[in-house]
FIVODREN-221681 format. One record per residue (C-alpha): x, y, z; residue in one letter; residue number from 1. Coordinates in steps of 0.25 Angstrom, whole numbers, plus 5000, padded with zeros to 4 digits. Example, Ala and Ser with C-alpha at 12.3 -4.5 7.8 and 13.67 -1.06 7.14 Angstrom:
REM FIVODREN-221681
     px     py     pz   code   pos
   5049   4982   5031      A     1
   5055   4996   5029      S     2
This chain:
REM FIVODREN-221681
     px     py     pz   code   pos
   5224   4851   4938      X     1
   5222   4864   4931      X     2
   5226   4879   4936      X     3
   5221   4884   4950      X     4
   5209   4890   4952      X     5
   5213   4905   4951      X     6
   5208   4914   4964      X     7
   5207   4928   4966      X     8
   5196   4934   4956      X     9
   5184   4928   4963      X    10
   5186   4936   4975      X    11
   5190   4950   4968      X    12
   5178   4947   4959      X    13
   5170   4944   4972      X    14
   5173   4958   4976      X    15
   5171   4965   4963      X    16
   5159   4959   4962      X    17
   5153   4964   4974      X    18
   5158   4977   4975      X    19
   5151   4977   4958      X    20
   5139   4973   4965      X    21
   5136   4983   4975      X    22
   5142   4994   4965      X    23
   5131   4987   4954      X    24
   5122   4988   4961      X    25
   5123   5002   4963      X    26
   5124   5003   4950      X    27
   5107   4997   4950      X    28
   5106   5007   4959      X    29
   5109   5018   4950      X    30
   5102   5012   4937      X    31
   5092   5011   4947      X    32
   5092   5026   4949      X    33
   5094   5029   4935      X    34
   5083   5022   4929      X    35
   5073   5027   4940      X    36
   5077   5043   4940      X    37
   5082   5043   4927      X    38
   5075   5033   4919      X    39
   5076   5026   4902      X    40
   5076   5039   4894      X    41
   5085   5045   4886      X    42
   5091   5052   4897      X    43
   5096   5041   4904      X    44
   5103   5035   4889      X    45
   5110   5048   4888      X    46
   5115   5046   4903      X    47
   5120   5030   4901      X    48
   5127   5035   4887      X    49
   5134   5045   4895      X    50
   5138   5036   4903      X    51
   5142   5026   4895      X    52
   5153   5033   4888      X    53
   5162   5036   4901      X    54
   5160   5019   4905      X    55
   5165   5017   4890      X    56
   5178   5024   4895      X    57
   5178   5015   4907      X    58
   5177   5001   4901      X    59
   5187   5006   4893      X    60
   5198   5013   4900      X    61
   5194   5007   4914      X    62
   5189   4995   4914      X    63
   5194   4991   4900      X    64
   5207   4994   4893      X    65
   5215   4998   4902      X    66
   5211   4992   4916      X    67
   5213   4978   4908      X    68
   5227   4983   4901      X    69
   5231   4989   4915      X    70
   5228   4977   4925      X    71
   5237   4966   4919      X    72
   5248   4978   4919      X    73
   5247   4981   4933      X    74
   5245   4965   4938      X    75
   5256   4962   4933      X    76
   5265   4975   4937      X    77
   5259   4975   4952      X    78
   5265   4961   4953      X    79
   5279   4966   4950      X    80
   5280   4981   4953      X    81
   5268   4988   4960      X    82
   5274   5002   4960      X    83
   5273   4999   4945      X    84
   5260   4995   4944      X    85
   5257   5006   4954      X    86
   5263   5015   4943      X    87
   5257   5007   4931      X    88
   5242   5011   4938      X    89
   5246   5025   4939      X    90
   5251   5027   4925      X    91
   5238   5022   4919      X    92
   5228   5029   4927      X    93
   5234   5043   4926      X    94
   5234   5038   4910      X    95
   5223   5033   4908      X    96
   5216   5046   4919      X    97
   5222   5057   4908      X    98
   5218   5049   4895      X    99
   5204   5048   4899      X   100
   5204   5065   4904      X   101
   5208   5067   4890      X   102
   5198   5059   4885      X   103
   5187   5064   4892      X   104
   5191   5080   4889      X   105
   5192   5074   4874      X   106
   5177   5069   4875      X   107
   5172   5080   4882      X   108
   5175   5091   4870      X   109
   5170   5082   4861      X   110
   5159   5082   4868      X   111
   5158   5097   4870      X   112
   5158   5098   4853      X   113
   5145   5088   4852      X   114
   5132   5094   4847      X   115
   5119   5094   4855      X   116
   5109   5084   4851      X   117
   5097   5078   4856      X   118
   5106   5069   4865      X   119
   5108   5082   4872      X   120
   5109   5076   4887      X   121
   5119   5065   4884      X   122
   5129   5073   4876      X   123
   5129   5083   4888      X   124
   5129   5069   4897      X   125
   5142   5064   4891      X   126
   5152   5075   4895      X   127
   5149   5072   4911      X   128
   5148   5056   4910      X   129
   5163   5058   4903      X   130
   5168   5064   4914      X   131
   5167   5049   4921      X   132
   5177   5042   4910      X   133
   5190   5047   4916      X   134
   5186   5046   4929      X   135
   5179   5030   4929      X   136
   5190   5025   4918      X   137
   5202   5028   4929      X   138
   5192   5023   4940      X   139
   5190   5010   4932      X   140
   5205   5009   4930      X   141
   5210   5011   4944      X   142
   5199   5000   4948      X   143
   5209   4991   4936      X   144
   5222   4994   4944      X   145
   5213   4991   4959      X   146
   5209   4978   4953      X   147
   5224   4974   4951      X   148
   5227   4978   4965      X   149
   5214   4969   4971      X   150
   5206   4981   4972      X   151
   5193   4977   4967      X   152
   5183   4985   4975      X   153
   5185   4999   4971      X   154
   5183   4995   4955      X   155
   5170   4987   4959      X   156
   5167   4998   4968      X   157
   5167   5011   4960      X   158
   5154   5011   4952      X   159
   5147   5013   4965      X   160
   5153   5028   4965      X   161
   5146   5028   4951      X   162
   5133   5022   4956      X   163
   5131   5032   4968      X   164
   5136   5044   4959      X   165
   5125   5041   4949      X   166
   5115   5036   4958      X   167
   5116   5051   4965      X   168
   5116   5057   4953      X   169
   5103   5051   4948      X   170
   5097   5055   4960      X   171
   5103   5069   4959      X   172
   5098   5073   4946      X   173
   5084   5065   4948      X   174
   5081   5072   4962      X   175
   5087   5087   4950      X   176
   5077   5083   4940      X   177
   5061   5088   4939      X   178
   5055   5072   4934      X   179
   5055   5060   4939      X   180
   5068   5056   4932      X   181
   5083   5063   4929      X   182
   5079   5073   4918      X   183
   5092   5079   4908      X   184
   5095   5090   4917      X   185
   5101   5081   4927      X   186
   5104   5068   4922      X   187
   5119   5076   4921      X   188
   5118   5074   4935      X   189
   5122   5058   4932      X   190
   5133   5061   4922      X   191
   5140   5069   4933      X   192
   5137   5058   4944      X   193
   5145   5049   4935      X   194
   5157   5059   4934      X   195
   5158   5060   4950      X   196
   5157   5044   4950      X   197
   5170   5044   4943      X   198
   5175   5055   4952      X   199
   5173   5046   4963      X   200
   5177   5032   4956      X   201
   5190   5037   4951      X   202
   5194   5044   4963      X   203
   5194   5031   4971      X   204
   5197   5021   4961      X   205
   5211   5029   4960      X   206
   5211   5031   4975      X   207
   5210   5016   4978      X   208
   5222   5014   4966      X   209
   5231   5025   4973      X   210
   5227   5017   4988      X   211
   5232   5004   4983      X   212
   5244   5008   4977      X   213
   5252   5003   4989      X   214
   5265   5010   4992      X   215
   5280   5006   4989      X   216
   5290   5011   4994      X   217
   5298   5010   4983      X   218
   5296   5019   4973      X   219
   5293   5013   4956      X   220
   5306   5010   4951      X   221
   5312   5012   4936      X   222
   5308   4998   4932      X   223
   5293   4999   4939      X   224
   5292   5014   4929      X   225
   5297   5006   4917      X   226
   5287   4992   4920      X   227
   5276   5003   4923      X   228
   5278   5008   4909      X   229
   5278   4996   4904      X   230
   5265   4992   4911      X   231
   5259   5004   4906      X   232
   5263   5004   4893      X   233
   5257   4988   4894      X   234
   5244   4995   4898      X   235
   5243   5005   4887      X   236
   5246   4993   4877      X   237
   5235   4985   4882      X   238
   5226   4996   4884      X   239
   5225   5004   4871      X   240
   5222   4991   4861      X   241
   5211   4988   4872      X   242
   5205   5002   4871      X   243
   5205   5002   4857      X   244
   5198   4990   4856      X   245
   5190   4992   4868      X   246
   5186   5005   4862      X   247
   5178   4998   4853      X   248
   5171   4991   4862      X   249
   5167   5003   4871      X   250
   5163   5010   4858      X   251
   5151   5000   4855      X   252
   5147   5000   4870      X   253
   5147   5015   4866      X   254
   5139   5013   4853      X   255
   5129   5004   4860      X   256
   5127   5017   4870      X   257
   5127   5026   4857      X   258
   5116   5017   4848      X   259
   5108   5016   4861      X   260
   5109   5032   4867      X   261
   5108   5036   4852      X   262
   5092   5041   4853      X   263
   5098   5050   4866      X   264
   5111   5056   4861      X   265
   5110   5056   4845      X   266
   5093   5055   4842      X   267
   5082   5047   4840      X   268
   5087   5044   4826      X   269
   5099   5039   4818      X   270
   5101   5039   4803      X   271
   5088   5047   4802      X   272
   5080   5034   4809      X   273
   5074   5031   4821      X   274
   5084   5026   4832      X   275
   5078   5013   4836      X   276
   5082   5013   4849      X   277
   5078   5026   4862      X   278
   5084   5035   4869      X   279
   5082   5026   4883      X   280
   5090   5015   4874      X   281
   5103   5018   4881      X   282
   5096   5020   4895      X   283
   5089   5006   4893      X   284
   5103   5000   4889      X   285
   5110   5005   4900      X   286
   5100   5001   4909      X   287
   5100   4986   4905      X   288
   5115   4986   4905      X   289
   5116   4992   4919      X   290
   5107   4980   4923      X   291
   5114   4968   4918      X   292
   5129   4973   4922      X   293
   5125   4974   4936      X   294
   5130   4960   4938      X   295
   5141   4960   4925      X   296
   5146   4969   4935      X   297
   5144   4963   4946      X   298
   5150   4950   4941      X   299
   5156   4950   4928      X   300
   5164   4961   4929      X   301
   5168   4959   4943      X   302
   5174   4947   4939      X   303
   5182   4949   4927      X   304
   5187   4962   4935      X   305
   5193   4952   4947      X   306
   5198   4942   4937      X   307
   5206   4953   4926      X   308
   5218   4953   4937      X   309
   5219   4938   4940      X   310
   5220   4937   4925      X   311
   5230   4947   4923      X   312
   5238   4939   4932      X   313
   5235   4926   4928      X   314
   5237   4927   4914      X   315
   5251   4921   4914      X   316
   5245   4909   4919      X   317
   5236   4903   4909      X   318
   5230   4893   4916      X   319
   5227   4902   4927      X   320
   5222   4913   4918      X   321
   5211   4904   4913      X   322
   5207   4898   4925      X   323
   5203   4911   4930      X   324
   5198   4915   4918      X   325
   5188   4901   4920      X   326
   5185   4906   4933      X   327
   5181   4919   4930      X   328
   5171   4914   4918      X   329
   5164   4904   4928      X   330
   5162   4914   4939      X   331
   5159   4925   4930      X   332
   5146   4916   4921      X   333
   5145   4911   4936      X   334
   5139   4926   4937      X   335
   5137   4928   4926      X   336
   5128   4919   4918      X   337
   5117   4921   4930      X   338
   5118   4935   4931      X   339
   5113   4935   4914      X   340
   5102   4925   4917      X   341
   5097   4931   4930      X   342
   5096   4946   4924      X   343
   5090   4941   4912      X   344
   5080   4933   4922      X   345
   5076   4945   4930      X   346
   5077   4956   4920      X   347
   5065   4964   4924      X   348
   5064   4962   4938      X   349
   5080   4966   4939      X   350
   5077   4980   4928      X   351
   5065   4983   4936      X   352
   5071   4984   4950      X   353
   5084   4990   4945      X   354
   5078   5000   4936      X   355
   5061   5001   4937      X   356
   5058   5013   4944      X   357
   5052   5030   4943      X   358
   5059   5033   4928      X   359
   5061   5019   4923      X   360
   5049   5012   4920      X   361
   5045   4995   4916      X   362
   5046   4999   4902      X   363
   5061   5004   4904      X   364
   5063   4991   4912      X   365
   5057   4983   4900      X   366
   5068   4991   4891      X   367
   5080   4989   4900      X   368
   5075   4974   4901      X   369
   5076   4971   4888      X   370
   5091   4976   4887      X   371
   5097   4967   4901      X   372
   5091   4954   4895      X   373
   5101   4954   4883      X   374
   5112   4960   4891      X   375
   5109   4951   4901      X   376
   5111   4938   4894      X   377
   5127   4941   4891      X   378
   5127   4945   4905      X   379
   5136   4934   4909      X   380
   5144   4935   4894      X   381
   5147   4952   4899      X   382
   5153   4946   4911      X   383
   5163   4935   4903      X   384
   5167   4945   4894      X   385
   5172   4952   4906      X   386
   5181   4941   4911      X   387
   5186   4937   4897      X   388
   5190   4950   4893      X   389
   5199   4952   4905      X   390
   5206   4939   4903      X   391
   5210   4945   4889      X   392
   5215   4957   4894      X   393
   5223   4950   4906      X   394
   5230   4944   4896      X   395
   5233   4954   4888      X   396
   5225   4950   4877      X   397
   5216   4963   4876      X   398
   5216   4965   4862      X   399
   5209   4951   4860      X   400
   5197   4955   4868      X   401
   5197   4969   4862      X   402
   5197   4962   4849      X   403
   5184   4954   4852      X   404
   5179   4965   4860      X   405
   5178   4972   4845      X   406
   5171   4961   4837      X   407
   5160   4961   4849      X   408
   5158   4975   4848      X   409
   5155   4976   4833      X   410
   5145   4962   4834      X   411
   5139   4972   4847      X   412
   5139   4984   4838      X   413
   5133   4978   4825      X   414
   5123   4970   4835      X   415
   5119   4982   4842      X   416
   5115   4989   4827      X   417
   5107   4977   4822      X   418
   5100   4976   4836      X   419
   5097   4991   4837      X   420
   5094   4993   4823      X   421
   5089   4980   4817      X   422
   5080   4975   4827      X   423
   5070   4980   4837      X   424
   5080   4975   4849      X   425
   5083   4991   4853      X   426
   5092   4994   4864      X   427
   5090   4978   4868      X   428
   5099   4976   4854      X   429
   5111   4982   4862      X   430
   5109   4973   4874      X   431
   5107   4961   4864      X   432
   5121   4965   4857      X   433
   5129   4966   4870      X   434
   5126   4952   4874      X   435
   5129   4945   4860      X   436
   5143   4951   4858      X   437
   5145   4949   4873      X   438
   5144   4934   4871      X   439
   5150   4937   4858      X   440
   5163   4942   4867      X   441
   5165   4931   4876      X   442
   5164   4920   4865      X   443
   5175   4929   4858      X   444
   5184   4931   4871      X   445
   5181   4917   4876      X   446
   5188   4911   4862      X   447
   5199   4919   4861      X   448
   5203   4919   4877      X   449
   5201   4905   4877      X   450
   5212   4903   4864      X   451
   5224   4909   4876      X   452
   5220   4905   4888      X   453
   5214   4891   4886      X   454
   5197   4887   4887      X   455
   5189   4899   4892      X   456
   5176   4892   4892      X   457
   5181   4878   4895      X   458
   5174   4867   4904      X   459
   5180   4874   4916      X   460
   5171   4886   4912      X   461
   5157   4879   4905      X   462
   5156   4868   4913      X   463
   5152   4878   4925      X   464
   5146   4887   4916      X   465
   5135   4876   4912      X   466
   5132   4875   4926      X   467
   5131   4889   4927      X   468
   5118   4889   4916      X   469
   5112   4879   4923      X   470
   5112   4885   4935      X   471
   5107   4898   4929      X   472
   5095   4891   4921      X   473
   5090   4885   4936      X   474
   5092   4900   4941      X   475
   5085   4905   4929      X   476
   5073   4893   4930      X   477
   5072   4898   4944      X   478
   5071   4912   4943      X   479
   5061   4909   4932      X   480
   5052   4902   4940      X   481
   5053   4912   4952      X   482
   5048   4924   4942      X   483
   5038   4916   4939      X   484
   5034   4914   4953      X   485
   5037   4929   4956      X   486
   5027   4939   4955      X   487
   5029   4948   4941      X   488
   5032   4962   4940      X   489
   5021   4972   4941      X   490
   5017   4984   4935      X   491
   5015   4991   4948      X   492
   5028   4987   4956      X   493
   5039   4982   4945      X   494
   5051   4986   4956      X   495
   5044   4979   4966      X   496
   5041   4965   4959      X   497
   5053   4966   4953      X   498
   5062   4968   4966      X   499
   5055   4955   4970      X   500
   5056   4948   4957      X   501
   5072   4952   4955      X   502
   5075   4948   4971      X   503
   5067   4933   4970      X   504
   5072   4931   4955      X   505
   5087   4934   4959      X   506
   5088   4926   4972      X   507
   5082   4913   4965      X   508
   5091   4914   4953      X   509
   5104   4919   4962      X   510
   5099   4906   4973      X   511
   5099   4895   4961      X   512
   5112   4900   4955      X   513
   5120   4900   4965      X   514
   5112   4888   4974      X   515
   5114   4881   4962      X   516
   5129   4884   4960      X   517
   5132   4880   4975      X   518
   5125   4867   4972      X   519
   5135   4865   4958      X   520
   5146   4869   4969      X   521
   5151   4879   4957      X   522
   5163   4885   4962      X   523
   5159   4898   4955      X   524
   5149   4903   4966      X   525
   5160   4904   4977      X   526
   5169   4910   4965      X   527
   5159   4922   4964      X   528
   5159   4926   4980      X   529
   5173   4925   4979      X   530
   5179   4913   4982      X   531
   5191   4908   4973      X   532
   5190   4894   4976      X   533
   5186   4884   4966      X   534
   5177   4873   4967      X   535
């Protein structure tokens, strides 16, 4: 007979997902803005650089360590002593709230005593953005402790604070500046947009955690203090291992930033050479990677977001455990394995229309088009990772995902060199990397997970899968044909003949997936609106 069908994920997913897509979509709107007012120059890599570092401290602290060491702690003491958990929740965020001020008043005197150089903007672009690393690493974490409660809509709905704050703020300093586009007087203006994003995300992030406290009448008691400790203490031992091997992971997304800003805040050489890559390298990069996480995020992480606290609860059971973890891989490649073919299929008509416009011409849509296509591929391997890595941490197992987590990120580093450096790939060499060692990861988590929990990839998964591919090689046939059919991209209106191409295109690859899934009666499809039933 088997275990039951395990219920619940689908429809938090569900929920996740949607709130995602309207806060992704603004997110298109602002890449939209950015590329039209501020446009592929070095100004605009200084901008994302800065950026980048306060988002390594939230995949870290937030999203990372500690939200996956804190939410089997708190499932598991809400079940036996909510004034506990409740105390649990506190304890860490006022923690965590006073580590990361000292860590930001740390980085800003370092800061202070660096030299000016030619990347003058950037350096004085840093100190702003780290103003947003305390504020969007305790939002991140509240949206942890709101997941384990059932409160999925604030932590899916919060980039849209960051969306609106920077759209206004592009707008601001373009309407400040004398050209067409932002000039490096007032691109500061969108360093301090960010900082009042996470003004307003951690504000109500932590007004929602307070709201849904509930009250008891009877106060904690000596043995709810003592298994608060403990859970705290539980935290911290799972936390610290996973930071320090977490650290290294966010330190190669940091040298990927570095090798591909290095023209903006170090020079045009290194070693006394020529750099071989520009100074719109990172801006390109940034560009392409916005586009393909659009529905990563919509998706994948929506999904492995809703699954983490069935899992932490299921883990126990290991039958259970692994047929949630099943369910989760055929709804996530569900999405997943689409969503990689049909961006690499409309990959100009989908750059154009999000990004083509007043500062951002068809030669910097050709660039960012030749970075989505090799992210895109492992699109749907980004997405598994996500799931898998969650199932680690549910049961405790950290340390063995940090581990391959490590290996991946030398093979990405060492790739990322011999790409950059040994052949005439550019920035595309970084793209090219991420995919491989993200394929890379999942064989290497797939294996070991597989050796506790029993087959991840077993008939149960593959069998659907293979139906999966065939569907998407009718959608790709079909979408192929319709391009043909459709008239090409002009010159003279690029947006327009690419809003038609990208709205036709879509529609017929979306109408032969999913008529095609209907006709296979895959239960997946109602799996992805929601429904928990099986077949």
């Amino acid at each position: 007979m088997g275990e039951p069908a395990p219920r619940g994920f689908q429809r938090h997913a569900f929920t996740v997902a949607a709130l995602t897509f309207v806060s992704r979509v603004g997110g298109l709107a602002r890449d939209a803005c950015m590329s039209r007012f501020v446009g592929l120059d070095g100004l605009t890599s200084g901008f994302f650089f800065a950026f980048l570092v306060p988002n390594l401290f939230r995949r870290l602290f937030g999203e990372g360590a500690l939200s996956a060491a804190l939410i089997p702690e708190q499932t598991r003491l809400a079940s036996r002593d909510p004034a506990a958990a409740r105390r649990l929740v506190a304890a860490v965020l006022s923690g965590v709230a006073l580590g990361l001020l000292a860590i930001l008043l740390l980085a800003e005197l370092l800061l202070a005593f660096v030299p000016s150089s030619s990347g003058e903007v950037g350096r004085s672009l840093l100190p702003i953005t780290l103003m947003y690393m305390p504020l969007v690493c305790i939002a991140a974490l509240g949206g942890a402790v709101l997941q384990v409660r059932g409160r999925f809509a604030v932590t899916a709905a919060i980039p849209v604070i960051l969306n609106l704050c920077l759209i206004a703020a592009i707008m601001l300093a373009w309407w400040r500046s004398d050209g067409d586009s932002v000039d490096a007087d007032q691109i500061h203006l969108l360093a301090w947009g960010v900082v009042a994003a996470g003004v307003l995300q951690a504000g109500w992030t932590v007004a929602e955690v307070v709201r849904t406290n509930g009250r008891d009448a009877t106060p904690i008691d000596a043995r709810g203090r003592r298994r608060a400790r403990i859970a705290r203490r539980r935290v911290l031992h799972q936390a610290l291992p996973m930071i320090l091997g977490l650290g290294v992971l966010q330190l190669n997304t940091f040298l990927d930033g570095l090798i591909a800003s290095w023209p903006v805040y170090v020079g045009p050489t290194i070693l006394g050479m020529e750099y071989p890559l520009g100074e719109d390298s990172m801006a390109t990069l940034s560009f392409a990677s916005r586009l393909y996480e659009f529905p990563l995020g919509v998706f994948g992480i929506a999904i492995a977001t809703a699954i983490f606290p069935q899992l932490a609860r299921e883990v126990g059971e290991r039958g259970r455990f692994l047929a949630t973890v099943h369910r989760g891989l055929r709804l996530t490649l569900f999405l997943g394995i689409p969503a990689s073919a049909g961006i690499v299929l409309v990959r100009r008509e989908f750059t154009t229309v999000v990004l083509e416009g007043r500062a951002f011409d068809l030669d910097a849509v050709r660039a960012v088009v030749a970075v989505l296509v090799p992210y895109s591929i492992a699109l749907w391997s980004y997405s598994v990772n996500q799931l898998l890595v969650r199932a680690f941490y549910a049961r405790r197992q950290a340390m063995t995902a940090v581990r391959i987590a490590i290996l991946v990120v030398c093979v990405n580093l060492v790739l990322n060199l011999v790409f950059v450096f040994g052949t005439s790939l550019g920035v595309s060499g970084l793209a090219v990397s991420t995919a491989i060692c993200a394929v890379l990861q999942t064989v290497l988590l797939s294996r070991s997970l597989s050796t506790t929990v029993g087959r991840i990839w077993s008939m149960e998964v593959v069998g659907p899968t293979i139906r999966m591919l065939v569907l998407v090689s009718l959608m790709s046939l079909a979408v192929y044909g319709v391009g043909v059919l459709l008239p090409p991209m002009t010159a003279t209106s690029p947006w327009i003949t690419a809003l038609i191409r990208l709205g036709s295109l879509t529609a017929v690859g979306a109408a032969v997936y999913l008529v095609g899934a209907g006709i296979l009666r895959m239960p997946e499809l109602g799996w992805a609106i929601g429904r928990d039933r099986g077949r």
